[in-house]
GUKE-29243 format. One record per residue (C-alpha): z, y, x; residue in three letters; residue number from 1. Coordinates in steps of 0.2 Angstrom, whole numbers. Example, Ala and Ser with C-alpha at 12.3 -4.5 7.8 and 13.67 -1.06 7.14 Angstrom:
residues 2
pz	py	px	resn	resi
39	-22	62	Ala	1
36	-5	68	Ser	2
end
This chain:
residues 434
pz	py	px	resn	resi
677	364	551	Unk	1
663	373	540	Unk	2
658	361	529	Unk	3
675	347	525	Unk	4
672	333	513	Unk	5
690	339	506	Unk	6
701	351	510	Unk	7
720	347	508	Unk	8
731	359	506	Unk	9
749	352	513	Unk	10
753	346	528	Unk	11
770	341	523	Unk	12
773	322	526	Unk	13
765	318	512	Unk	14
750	327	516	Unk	15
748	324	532	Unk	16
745	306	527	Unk	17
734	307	513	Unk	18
723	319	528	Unk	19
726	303	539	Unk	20
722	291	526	Unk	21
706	298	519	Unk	22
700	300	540	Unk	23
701	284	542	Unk	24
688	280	525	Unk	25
675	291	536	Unk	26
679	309	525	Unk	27
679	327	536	Unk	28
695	333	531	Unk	29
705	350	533	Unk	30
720	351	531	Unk	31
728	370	528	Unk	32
745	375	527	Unk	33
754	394	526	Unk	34
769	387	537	Unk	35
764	392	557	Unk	36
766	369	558	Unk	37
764	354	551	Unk	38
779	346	543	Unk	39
789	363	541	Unk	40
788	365	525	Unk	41
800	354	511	Unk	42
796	340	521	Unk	43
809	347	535	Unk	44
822	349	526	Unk	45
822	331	517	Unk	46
835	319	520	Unk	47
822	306	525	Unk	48
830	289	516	Unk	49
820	274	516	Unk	50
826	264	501	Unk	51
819	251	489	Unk	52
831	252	472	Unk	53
821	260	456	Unk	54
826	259	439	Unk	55
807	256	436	Unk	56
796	241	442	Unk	57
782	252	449	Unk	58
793	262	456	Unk	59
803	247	464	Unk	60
786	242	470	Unk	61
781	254	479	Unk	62
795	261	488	Unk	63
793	242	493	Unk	64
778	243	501	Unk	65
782	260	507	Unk	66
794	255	518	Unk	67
784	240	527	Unk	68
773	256	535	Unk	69
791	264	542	Unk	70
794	248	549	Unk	71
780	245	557	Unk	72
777	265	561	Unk	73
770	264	579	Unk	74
758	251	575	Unk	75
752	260	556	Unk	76
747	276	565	Unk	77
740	269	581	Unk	78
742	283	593	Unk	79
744	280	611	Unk	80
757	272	620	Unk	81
773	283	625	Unk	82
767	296	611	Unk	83
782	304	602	Unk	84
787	297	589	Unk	85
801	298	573	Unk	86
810	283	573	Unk	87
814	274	557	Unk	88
834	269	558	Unk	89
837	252	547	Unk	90
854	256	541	Unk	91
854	244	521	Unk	92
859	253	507	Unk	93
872	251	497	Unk	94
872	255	479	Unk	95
889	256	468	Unk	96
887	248	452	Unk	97
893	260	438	Unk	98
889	262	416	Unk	99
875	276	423	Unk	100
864	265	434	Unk	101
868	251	421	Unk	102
876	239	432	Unk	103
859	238	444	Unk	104
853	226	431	Unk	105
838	231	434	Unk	106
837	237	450	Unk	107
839	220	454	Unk	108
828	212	441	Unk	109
814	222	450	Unk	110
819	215	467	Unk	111
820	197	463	Unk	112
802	198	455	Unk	113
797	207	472	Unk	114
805	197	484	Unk	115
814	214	490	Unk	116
831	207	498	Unk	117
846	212	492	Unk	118
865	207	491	Unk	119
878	209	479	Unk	120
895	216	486	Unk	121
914	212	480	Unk	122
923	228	480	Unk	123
931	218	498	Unk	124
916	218	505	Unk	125
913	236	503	Unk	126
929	242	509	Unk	127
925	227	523	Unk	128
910	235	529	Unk	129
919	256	523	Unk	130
936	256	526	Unk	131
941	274	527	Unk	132
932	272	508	Unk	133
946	271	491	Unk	134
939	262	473	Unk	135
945	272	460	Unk	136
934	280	447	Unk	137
931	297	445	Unk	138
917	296	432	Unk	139
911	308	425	Unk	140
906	321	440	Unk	141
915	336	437	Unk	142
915	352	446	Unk	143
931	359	456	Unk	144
938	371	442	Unk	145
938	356	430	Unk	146
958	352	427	Unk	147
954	335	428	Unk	148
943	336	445	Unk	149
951	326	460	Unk	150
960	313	446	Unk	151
956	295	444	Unk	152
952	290	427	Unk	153
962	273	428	Unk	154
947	261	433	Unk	155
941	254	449	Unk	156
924	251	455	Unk	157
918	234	451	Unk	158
907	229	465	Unk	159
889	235	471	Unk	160
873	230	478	Unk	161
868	230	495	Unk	162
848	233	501	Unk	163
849	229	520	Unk	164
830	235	525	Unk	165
834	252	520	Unk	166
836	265	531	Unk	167
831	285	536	Unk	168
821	292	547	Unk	169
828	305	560	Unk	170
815	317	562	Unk	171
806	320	545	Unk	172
796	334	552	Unk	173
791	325	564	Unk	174
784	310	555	Unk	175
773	324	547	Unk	176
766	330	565	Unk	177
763	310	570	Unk	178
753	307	552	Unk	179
744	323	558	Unk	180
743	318	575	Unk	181
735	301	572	Unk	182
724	308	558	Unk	183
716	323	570	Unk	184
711	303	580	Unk	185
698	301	567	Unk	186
693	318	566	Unk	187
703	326	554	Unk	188
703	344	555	Unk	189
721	356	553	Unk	190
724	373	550	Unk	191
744	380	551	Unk	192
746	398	545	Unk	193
734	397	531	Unk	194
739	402	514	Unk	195
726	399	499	Unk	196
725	412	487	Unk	197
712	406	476	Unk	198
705	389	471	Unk	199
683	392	471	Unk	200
674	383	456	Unk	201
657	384	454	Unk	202
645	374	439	Unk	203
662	367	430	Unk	204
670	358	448	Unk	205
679	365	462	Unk	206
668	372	476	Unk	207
684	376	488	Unk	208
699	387	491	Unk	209
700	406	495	Unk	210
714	412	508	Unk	211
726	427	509	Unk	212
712	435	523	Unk	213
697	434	513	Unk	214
690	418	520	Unk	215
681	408	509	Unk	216
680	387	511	Unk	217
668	377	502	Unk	218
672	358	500	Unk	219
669	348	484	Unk	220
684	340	484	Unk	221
701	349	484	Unk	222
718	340	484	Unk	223
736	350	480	Unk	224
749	345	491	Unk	225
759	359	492	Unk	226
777	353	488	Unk	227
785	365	479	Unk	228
771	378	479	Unk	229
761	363	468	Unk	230
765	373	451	Unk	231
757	388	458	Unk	232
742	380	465	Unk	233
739	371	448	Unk	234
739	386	442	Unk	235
725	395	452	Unk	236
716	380	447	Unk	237
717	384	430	Unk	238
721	364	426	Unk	239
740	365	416	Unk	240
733	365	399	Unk	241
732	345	399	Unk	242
747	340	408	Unk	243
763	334	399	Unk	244
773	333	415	Unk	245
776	349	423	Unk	246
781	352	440	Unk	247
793	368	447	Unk	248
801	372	462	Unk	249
820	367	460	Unk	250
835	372	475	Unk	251
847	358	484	Unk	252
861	360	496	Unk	253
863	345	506	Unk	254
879	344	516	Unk	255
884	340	535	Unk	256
902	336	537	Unk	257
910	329	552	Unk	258
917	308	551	Unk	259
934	306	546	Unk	260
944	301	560	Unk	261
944	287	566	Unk	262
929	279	560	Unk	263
914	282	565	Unk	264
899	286	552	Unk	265
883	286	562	Unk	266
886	270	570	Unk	267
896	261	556	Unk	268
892	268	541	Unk	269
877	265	528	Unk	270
865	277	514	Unk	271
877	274	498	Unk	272
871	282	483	Unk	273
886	284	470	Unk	274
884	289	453	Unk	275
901	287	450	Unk	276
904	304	459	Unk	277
885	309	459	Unk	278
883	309	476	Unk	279
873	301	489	Unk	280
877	301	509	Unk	281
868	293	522	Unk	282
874	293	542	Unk	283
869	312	550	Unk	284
868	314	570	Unk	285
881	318	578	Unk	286
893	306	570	Unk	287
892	316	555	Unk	288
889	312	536	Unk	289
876	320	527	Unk	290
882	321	508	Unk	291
869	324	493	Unk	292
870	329	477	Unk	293
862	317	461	Unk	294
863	330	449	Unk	295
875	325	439	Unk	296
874	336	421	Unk	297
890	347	425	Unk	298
880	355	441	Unk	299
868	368	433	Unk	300
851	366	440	Unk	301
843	378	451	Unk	302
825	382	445	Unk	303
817	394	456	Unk	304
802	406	450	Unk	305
795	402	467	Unk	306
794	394	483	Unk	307
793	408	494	Unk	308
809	419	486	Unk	309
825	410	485	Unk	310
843	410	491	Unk	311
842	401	507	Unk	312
863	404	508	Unk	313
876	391	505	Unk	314
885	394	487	Unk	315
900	386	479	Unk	316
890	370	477	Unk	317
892	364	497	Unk	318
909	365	493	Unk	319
907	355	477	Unk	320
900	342	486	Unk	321
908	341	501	Unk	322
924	336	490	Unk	323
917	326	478	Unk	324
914	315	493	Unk	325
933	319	498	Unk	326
938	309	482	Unk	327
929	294	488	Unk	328
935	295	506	Unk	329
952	304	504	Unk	330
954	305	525	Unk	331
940	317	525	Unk	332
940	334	535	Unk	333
933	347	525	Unk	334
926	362	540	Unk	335
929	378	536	Unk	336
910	382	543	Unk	337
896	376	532	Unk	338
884	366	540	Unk	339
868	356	530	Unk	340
852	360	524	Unk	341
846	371	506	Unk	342
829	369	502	Unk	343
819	363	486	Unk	344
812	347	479	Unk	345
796	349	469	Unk	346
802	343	454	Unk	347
794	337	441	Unk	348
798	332	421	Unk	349
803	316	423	Unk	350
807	316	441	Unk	351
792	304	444	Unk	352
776	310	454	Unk	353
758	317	448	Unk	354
748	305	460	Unk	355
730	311	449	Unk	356
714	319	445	Unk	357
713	336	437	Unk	358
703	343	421	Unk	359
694	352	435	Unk	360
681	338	442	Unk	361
685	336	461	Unk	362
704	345	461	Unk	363
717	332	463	Unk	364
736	332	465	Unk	365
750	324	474	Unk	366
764	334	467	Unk	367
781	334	458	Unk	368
789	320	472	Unk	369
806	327	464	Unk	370
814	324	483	Unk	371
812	305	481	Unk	372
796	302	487	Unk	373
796	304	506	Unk	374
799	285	506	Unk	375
782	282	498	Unk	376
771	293	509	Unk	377
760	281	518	Unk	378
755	271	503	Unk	379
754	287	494	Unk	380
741	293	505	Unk	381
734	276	504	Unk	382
733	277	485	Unk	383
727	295	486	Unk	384
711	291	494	Unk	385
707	275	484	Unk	386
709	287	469	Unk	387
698	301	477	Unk	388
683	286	480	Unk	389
685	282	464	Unk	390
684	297	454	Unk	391
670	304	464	Unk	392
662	286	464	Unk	393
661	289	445	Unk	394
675	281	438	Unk	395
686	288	424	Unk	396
703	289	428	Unk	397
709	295	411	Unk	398
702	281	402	Unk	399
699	268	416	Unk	400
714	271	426	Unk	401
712	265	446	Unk	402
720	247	448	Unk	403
726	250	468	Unk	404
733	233	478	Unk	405
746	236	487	Unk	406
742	231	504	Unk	407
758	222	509	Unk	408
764	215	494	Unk	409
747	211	484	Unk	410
752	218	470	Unk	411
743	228	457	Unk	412
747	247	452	Unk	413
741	256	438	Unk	414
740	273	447	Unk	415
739	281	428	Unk	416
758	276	428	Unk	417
756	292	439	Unk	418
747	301	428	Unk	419
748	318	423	Unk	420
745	317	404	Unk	421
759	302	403	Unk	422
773	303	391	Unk	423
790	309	400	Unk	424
798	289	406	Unk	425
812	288	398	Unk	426
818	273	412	Unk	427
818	286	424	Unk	428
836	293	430	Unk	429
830	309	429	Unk	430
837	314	446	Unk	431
833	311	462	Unk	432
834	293	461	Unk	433
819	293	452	Unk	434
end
C-alpha cells in the first residue's frame, strides 16, 4: 500500500484490532511490525485473562464491555465459517478480599452500578469450590530469604468475591492473527518484518514512518502500538515533552507449574488474583497452573533500557513465585525444571493506558497497557478509531475530550481519562491489576 490513510505500527493484539477497527470505518490502513508475524510480540507472551474487577469505575467499565466482544468472538470478527480461531475459556474469577484491595469495596460498588455480576464467597465456599487451597495469611509478600517467609501471620482470609463471566483466552497470539485476519477482510494492509527507524514530519504534522532499509511511508495519520517499544517510538516522534505519564519496557516471569495431585486445575480450577501473597494464577494447558506475580514492593522491579536486549532467562524470582503460591496450596509440587513465560509489560506511571493524541498533529498512541490491557483490545480499538475521526475531524481532544459510548453497555467514557497529560490516579493499584 503506497499511499495508507494511517499507518499502525503493532500488530500485537491490541493493534491488530485498532487496524481491524479503523478498516471497517472505510480507512486504507498498514499495519507494520519488526516481528516476522502478527501477534508475536508482548502479546504472545500475555496470560490472556478476561476479567472485569478495577479499582476504578472506567476501568470496571470497560474491561465490562471488553469482555462482551471475547464472548461473542466468532461473530465480532465475522470471518468465515470453520476459520481458526482462539477460544475464550469462561472460567469466573475469584478475588480474595484483603487490607490492599480494600475489602473489594469498591470493586463491587463499580459492578453493581454496571450490572457486571458478581458473588461474594464465605471462606467455605472458596475451599468448596479449591480444596487443595489453606486460609491463612501470609500478608505482607515477602521474598524466600526473609526469616519470616513461609509463616502465617496468625489471621485468616475473610472471604472473597467471585466474577463468574471471567475467563482467558488460550491462544493470545492467535487472537492477534484473527483481528488481522478479519481486518485484511476489509482491506487492511500488513507488513511483518518491518522495523520503523524514523517517524517523517512535514509542515508541523506527521507525514509517515521511515524503516531500518531506507524505505520511506507517507500517511497523515500515524498510530504507536508498539508495546514495549512505545517509549522508543514516542521518542522518534519527538512528542514526550508534554506527557506526565511515561511509559517503559518493564520484565515478568510468569510461571507454569504442574496441578497438585489429586486435583485437577485446568478443569476444576479458577483465575484468582491474591494480594494477600501478591500473586495471581489462572488454569494453564496441560493440567497446569499458570502463577503470576502482582508486584508486590518486596520484588524489585525490572526496568529494561529496551525491548530488544533483555535477559530472556529464568532468575530466582520463578522460584519466588512458584512458592509463594506453595504457601497457599501447601500440596504443591515444585519441578526442579522451570517452565513459564518472561517477557515485558509496557508499563506505564500509573499502570493505566495512554489511549491519545500527540503534540505532533496526526501521531497517536495506544501505549503503556501495563500487562492488564489484553482484556480491553476490541473496545480499545473501537475507542482508538472514534478518537482518530475526531481529532482529524477537528476536534480538540486536550480541551474537548472524545465522549465514546460503549457499545454494549451505553455508557459514556471520557477517553481523556486516558490521557497522556492526566495526573498520575492515585485509585490505581499500581500493578498489574490496574
Amino acid at each position: 500500500m503506497s499511499n495508507p490513510d494511517a499507518i499502525i505500527i503493532g500488530t500485537g493484539v491490541i493493534g491488530a484490532a485498532i487496524a481491524f477497527e479503523m478498516a471497517k470505518a472505510g480507512h486504507k490502513t498498514l499495519s507494520l511490525d519488526r516481528n516476522a508475524q502478527v501477534g508475536h510480540g508482548s502479546t504472545a507472551g500475555s496470560c490472556a485473562i478476561i476479567r472485569m474487577h478495577y479499582s476504578t469505575f472506567d476501568g470496571t467499565a470497560f474491561a465490562w464491555e471488553g469482555y462482551h466482544y471475547w464472548r461473542d468472538w466468532a461473530d465480532y470478527l465475522g470471518l468465515h465459517e470453520g476459520a481458526n480461531l482462539a477460544q475464550f475459556k469462561q472460567t469466573g474469577c475469584l478475588v480474595m478480599k484483603t487490607e490492599a484491595n480494600g475489602q473489594l469495596e469498591k470493586h463491587m460498588k463499580y459492578s453493581a452500578e454496571l450490572d457486571c455480576p458478581f458473588e461474594e464467597w464465605s471462606p467455605e465456599q472458596i475451599t468448596d469450590k479449591l480444596p487443595v487451597y489453606t486460609l491463612d495469611s501470609f500478608a505482607p509478600a515477602k521474598r524466600m530469604d526473609d526469616p519470616e517467609f513461609g509463616h502465617p501471620n496468625g489471621r485468616k482470609m475473610g472471604g472473597a468475591v467471585f466474577w463468574p463471566q471471567a475467563g482467558y483466552v488460550t491462544d493470545p497470539a492467535l487472537s492477534a492473527q484473527n483481528l488481522m485476519e478479519a481486518a485484511r477482510e476489509h482491506g487492511a494492509e500488513v507488513r511483518t518484518g518491518a522495523e520503523v527507524v524514523e517517524i517523517l514530519q512535514s509542515d508541523g504534522r506527521v507525514s509517515g514512518v521511515k524503516l531500518a532499509d531506507g524505505e520511506e511511508i507517507h500517511a497523515p495519520v500515524v498510530i504507536n502500538v508498539a508495546g514495549p517499544g512505545s517509549a522508543i517510538v514516542n521518542a522518534m516522534a519527538g512528542v514526550l515533552d508534554d506527557m506526565t505519564i511515561e511509559t517503559r519496557p518493564l520484565r515478568q516471569e510468569v510461571v507454569h507449574v504442574p496441578s497438585p495431585e489429586g486435583f485437577n486445575f485446568e478443569e476444576q480450577g479458577t483465575i484468582v488474583s491474591d494480594s494477600d501473597i501478591s500473586l495471581y494464577v489462572r488454569p494453564e494447558h496441560g493440567n497446569h497452573i499458570l502463577i503470576g506475580s502482582e508486584d508486590p514492593e518486596c520484588d524489585p522491579h525490572q526496568w529494561c533500557q529496551d525491548d530488544k536486549d533483555y535477559n530472556r532467562e529464568f532468575t530466582d524470582q520463578w522460584t519466588t513465585q512458584a512458592m509463594r503460591y506453595a504457601q497457599r496450596v501447601p500440596s504443591l509440587g515444585i519441578p526442579s525444571k522451570t517452565r513459564g513465560v518472561v517477557d515485558l509489560y509496557d508499563a506505564s506511571t500509573d499502570w493505566i493506558p495512554i489511549y491519545d493524541k500527540s503534540s505532533l498533529p496526526g501521531f497517536y498512541m495506544a501505549c503503556g497497557t501495563s500487562g492488564n490491557q489484553y482484556k480491553n483490545a476490541p473496545i480499545a480499538g473501537k475507542m482508538m478509531a472514534a478518537l482518530v475521526d475526531y481529532c482529524e475531524g477537528g476536534g480538540d481532544h486536550d480541551a474537548a475530550p472524545l465522549q465514546f459510548q460503549l457499545p454494549y453497555t451505553g455508557h459514556m467514557i471520557d477517553v481523556g481519562f486516558y490521557s497522556r497529560k492526566r495526573p498520575i490516579n492515585e485509585e490505581s493499584s499500581f500493578s498489574v491489576l490496574g
